[in-house]
N, C-alpha and C positions, 0 to 999 in steps of 0.2 A: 769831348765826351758826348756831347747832342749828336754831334753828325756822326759818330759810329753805331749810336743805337740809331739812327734812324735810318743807317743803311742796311740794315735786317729790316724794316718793315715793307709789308706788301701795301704798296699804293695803289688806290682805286682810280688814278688818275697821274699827275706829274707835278711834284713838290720844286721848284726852284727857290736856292735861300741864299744871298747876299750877305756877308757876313761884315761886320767890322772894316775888316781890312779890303774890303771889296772881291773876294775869293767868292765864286760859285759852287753849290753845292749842286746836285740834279737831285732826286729822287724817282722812283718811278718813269710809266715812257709812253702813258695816254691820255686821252682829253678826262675832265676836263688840264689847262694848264695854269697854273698858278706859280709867281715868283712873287716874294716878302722879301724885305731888305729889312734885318735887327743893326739899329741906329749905334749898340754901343756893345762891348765885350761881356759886359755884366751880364744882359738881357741872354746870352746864350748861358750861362751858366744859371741862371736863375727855370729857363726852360728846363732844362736839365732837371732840376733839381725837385721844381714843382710847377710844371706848365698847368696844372690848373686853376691855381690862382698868378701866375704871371705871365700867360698870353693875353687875357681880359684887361691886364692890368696894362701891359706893351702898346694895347692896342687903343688904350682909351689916350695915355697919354705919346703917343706917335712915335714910339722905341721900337715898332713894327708894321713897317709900312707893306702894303699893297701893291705892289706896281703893275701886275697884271693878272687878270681876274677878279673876283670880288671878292668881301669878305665875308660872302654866304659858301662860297665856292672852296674857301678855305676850313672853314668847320667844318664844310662836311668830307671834306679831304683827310681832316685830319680826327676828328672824329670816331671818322670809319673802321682805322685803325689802330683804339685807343687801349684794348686790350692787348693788342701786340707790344704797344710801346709800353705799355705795366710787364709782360711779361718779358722783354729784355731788358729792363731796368730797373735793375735788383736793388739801386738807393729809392728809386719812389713806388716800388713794392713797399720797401719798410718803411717810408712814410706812408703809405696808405694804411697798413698794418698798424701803427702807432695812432693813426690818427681814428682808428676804429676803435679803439681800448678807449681814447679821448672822447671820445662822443656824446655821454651825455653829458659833458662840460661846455658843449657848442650850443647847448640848446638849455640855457637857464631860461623858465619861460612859467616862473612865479608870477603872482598878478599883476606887481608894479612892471617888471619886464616884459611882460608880452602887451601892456599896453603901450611901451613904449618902441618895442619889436615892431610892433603895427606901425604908430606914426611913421617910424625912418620910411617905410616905402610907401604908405597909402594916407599919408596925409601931407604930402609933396604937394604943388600947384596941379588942381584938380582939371584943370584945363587940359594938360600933359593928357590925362586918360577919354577925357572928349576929343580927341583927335585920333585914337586910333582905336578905340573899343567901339561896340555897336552904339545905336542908339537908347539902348536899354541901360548901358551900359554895365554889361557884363564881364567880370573879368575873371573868367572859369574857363573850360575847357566845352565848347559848343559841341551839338550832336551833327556827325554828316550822314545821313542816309544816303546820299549822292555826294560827291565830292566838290562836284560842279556848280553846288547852290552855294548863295549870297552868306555872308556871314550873318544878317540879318536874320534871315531865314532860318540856318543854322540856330543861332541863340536862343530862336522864341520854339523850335523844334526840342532844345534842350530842355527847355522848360516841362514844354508839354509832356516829355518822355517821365521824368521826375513825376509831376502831378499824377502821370496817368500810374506810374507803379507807387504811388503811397495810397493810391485809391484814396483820394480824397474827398468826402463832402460839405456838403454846406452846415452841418451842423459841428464840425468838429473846431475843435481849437488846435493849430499849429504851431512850434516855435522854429526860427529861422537862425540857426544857430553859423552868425558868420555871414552877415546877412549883406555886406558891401551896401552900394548905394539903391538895394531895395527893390529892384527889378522883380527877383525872384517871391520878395512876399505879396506884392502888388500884383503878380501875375496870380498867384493863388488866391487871394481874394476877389481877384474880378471873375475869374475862370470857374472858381467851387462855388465860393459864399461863405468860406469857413472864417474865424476870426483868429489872424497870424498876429505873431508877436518874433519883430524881429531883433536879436541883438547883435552890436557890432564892439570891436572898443576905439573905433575911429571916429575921432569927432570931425571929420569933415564928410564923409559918409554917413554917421547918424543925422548933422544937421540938412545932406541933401536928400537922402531916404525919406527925411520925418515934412519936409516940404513936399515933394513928390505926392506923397501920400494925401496931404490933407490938399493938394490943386487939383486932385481926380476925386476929393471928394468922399474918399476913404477913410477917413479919421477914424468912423467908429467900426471897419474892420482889422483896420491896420494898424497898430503901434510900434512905434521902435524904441530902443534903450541904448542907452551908452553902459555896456554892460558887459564882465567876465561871465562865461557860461557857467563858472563855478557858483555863482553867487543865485541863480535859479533855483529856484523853489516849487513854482505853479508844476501839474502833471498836465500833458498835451496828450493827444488822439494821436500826434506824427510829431514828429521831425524830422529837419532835413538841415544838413548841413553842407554846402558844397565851398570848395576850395579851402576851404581852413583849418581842417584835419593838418595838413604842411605845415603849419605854425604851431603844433602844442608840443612837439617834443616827443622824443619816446619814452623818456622818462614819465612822462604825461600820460600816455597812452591810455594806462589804466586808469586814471581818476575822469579822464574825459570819456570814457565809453562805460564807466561805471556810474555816473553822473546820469551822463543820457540815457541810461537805464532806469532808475533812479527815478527820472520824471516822464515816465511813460505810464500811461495806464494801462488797465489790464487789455482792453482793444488795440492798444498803441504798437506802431510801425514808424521805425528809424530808417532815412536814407542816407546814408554817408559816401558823399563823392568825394572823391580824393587823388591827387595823382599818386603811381605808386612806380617801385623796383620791381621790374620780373620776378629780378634774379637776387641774391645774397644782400642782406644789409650792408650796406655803404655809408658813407660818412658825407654831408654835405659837399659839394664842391666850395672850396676856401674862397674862391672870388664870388660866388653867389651868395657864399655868410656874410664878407665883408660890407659888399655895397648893392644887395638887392632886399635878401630877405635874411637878417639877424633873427638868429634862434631859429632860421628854417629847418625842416626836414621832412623826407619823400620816405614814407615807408613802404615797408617789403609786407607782403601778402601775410606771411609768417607769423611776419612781429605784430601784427592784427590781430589774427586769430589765435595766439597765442594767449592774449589780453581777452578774447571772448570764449576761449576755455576755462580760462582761471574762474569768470565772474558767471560761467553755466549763462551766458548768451546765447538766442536764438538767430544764428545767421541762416538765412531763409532764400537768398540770394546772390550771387556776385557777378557782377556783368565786368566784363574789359574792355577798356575802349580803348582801342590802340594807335592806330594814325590820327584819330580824333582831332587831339591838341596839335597835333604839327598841323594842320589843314586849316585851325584856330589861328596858329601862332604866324602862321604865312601869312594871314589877312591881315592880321593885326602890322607884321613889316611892313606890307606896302603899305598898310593907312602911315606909318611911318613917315617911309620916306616920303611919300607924297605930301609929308608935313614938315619936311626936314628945316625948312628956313623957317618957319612959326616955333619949331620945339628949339631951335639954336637962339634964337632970338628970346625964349622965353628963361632960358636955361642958359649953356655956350655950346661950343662946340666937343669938349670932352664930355661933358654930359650926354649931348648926341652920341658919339661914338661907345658910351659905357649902353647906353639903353638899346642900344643897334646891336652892339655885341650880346646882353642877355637876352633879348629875341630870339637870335638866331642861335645863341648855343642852346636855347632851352628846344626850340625846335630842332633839333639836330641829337638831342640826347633821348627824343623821340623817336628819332628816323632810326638812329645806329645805336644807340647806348638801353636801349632796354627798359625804358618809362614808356607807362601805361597810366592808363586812367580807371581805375578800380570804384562801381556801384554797388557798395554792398549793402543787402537791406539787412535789417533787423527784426526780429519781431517779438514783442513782449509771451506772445503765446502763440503757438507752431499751426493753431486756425484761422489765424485774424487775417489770411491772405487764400485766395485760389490757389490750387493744386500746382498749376502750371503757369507759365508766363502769358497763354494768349491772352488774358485781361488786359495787357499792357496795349496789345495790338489792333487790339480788336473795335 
């Protein structure tokens, strides 16, 4: 059943697949070339069925080998033409279709659960993300103005871009909603002068943020909290919340952007970065719920603003960043692999192979699948910003 639907699809290059009984398959008839050998019977009928959560899953534990090419070269092989194989594949049509009616069943992300959502991936051996994130460490989506520059440069460019469009000063109070290991609030206090208050519900990020904070000597600009954003009270001058929008659910949507409404004053301007869908709401990919981000979800521009019609929000801007994250998510590989015997050694080898594979798929659903990275600002009242963007620029 895999090898007839996959000989309707247009390859952007040449699929070779070794099956079970050692039978070749060909695909396609140009570079690049790529041959996979599936170690056992099962693994073709489970492709079939649901290759989005059982190539991640083949490939972590070695039911799908590589034998030539990479397995960056394969994503995006396969990738490229993922719409093709949904549209000649009328069983996982209707598992996609079912699994979109399911959805907000994928994403319970009540307060005890989304603190524990959090731990599964970001309270792992924190070592793991000093090895391949900047030294800020950042683990967002960077700004490229050039494609060519440092990730470094990148990251502290992301910053700036944020600060510069919340127009921030030194008298205002900020809250940092999702705030990782603190980069971002420590970068607004040294930069403005304002006094940020950052929350996270990671306790191995609150306790390296709230260290951070007070070795540069910033205690009394800079707080942080082990904290649900729900539980907020104070009213702030701005927020900004980057990469954790993905974690609240859509079921969520509205308590989380009627919340941050809620604590804005009447001057107040919200940033919300977030990766999004182009195109129609989709259902998490099932191997990136299982063993990345539990209770994840990438919303569609829609289902956003949908939630700031209901609540008479003032959306005042939205920027797209589009190759952005892939250009992120590339740097971040090689700091990878050029880590690979420290992160096996730290971890094993299937672990290797699971965090190598959501790298590259995540960048690759960038490249071909239609994720973007969505700035959309907010604003309590339709003055509290210039007319135009040149402020940002200028």
């Amino acid at each position: 059943m895999l090898f007839s639907v996959l000989k309707k699809l247009n390859f952007d290059g040449t699929l070779e697949i070794i099956d079970s009984n050692e039978k070749i398959y060909k695909f396609g008839s140009s570079n690049p070339q790529v041959r996979i050998r599936l170690k056992n019977k099962s693994i073709e009928r489970k492709l079939f069925f649901n290759p989005n959560l059982h190539i991640g899953e083949a490939y972590m534990n070695e039911e799908l080998i590589i034998e030539k090419g990479t397995i960056e070269e394969f994503l995006n092989l396969i990738t490229n033409c993922y719409d093709d194989f949904i549209s000649n594949n009328k069983f996982y049509k209707f598992y996609e279709y079912l699994s979109s009616i399911f959805m907000p069943l994928q994403q319970i992300n009540q307060l005890v659960n989304s603190k524990n959502n959090v731990a599964h991936h970001y309270d792992i051996n924190e070592d793991l993300y000093k090895l391949f994130l900047d030294k800020d460490m950042q683990y967002s989506c960077a700004y490229f103005h050039n494609p060519n520059i440092s990730l470094e440069q990148a990251q502290k460019d992301k910053k700036e871009h944020i600060i510069r469009k919340l127009q921030i000063d030194k008298n205002m109070s900020v809250l940092d909603i999702g705030c990782g290991w603190g980069g971002m609030a420590i970068e607004i206090a040294k930069s403005t002068g304002a006094k940020v208050k950052g929350i996270t519900l990671s306790e191995n990020q609150f306790k390296t943020a709230s260290e951070r904070a007070q070795k540069e000597g910033l205690s009394d600009k800079v707080t942080f909290a082990l904290q649900d954003y729900r539980n907020e009270t104070e009213k702030y001058d701005r927020i900004v919340s980057v990469g954790m929008f993905e974690h609240v659910g859509v079921k969520y949507f509205k308590t989380y952007l009627s919340k941050a409404n809620d604590i804005l004053k009447e001057n107040g301007v919200f940033l919300l970065h977030t990766i999004g869908q182009r195109g129609k709401p989709t259902a998490t990919s099932p191997w990136i719920r299982k063993y990345i981000f539990p209770g994840g979800y990438i919303p569609s521009l829609s289902e956003v603003m949908k939630e700031t019609q209901k609540l008479n929000i003032n959306v005042t801007d939205v920027e797209v960043l589009r190759l952005h994250y892939a250009h992120t998510l590339t740097r971040w590989y090689q700091n990878v692999l050029e880590n690979k015997d420290k992160i096996i050694k730290m971890f094993d080898q299937r672990f290797f192979r699971m965090w190598e594979f959501y790298l590259l798929a995540s960048k690759y659903s960038f490249v071909n699948m239609g994720n973007v990275v969505f700035q959309i600002q907010i604003a309590k009242n339709i003055n509290n910003l210039p007319l135009t963007r040149n402020y940002i620029y200028n």
